[in-house]
N, C-alpha and C positions, 0 to 999 in steps of 0.2 A: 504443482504445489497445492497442498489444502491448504483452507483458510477455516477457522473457526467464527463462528456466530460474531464472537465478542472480538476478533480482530477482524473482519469484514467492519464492521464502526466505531475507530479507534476513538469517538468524541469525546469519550471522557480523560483521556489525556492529552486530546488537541485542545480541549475548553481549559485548562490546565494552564496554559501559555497564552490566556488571552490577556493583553491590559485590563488593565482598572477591576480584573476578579480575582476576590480571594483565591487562593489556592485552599482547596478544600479534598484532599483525600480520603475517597470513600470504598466501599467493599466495591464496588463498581472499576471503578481506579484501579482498587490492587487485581482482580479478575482479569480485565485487562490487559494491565500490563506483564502481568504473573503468563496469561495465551504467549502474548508477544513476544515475550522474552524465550517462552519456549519454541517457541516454532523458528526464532532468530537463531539459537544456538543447535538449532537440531539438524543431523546434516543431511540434505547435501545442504551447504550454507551460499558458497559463493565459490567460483575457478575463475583462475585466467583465460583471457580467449587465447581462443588459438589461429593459426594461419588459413587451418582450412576450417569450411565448417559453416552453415547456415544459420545466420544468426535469423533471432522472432521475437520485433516486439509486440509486447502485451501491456495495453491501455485502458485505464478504467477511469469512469468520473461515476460523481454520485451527488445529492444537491449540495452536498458538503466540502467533499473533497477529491484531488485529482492522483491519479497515482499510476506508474508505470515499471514495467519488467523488459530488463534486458536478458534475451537467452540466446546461448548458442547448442544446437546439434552440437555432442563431441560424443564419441565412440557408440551412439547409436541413441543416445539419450539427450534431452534437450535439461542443460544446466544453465542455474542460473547466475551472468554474467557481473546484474546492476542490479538495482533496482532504487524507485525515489516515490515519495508523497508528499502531498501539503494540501492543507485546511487552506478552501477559499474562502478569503476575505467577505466581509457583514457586503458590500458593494458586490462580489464577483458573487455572492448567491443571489440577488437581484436577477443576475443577465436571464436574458430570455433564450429559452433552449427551444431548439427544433429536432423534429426528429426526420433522418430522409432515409428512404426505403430504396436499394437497387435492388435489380431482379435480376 
């Protein structure tokens, strides 16, 4: 699946939902969500799994936010299953991140 510029950092509609801030809709906001909505309704969108078939997930963080893809192998293509995000918390951008390298 592509991702656009402007949906790779969904911030301006995660900041949207924060307490104690105005809601303030700007051309940034509609950009946005305008990506979003299209690449949500454009297909392939989502399938049932099936019995056979090798599932693959795909996990991403960023200093912001967390976010992950569930797919399955079906007739030769990997579709996508799931998928979820969420904006970490003022406290969960704090944490200390390390990076480990395997070889």
């Amino acid at each position: 699946m592509q991702y656009s510029a402007q949906v790779d950092r969904p911030e301006p509609l995660h900041n949207l939902t924060r307490k104690n801030i105005p809601f303030e809709w700007d051309d940034n906001s509609e950009a946005t969500f305008l990506e979003l909505k299209k690449q949500l309704t454009s297909a392939p969108i989502l399938v049932a799994p099936c019995d056979e078939g090798t599932y693959v997930l795909v996990t991403d963080a960023s200093d912001t936010a967390l976010g992950a893809v569930l797919q399955q192998e079906q007739d030769g293509q990997l579709h996508v299953i799931g998928y979820t995000s969420r904006a970490l918390s003022h406290a969960e951008r704090r944490y200390c991140i390390m990076a480990w390298c395997m070889d």
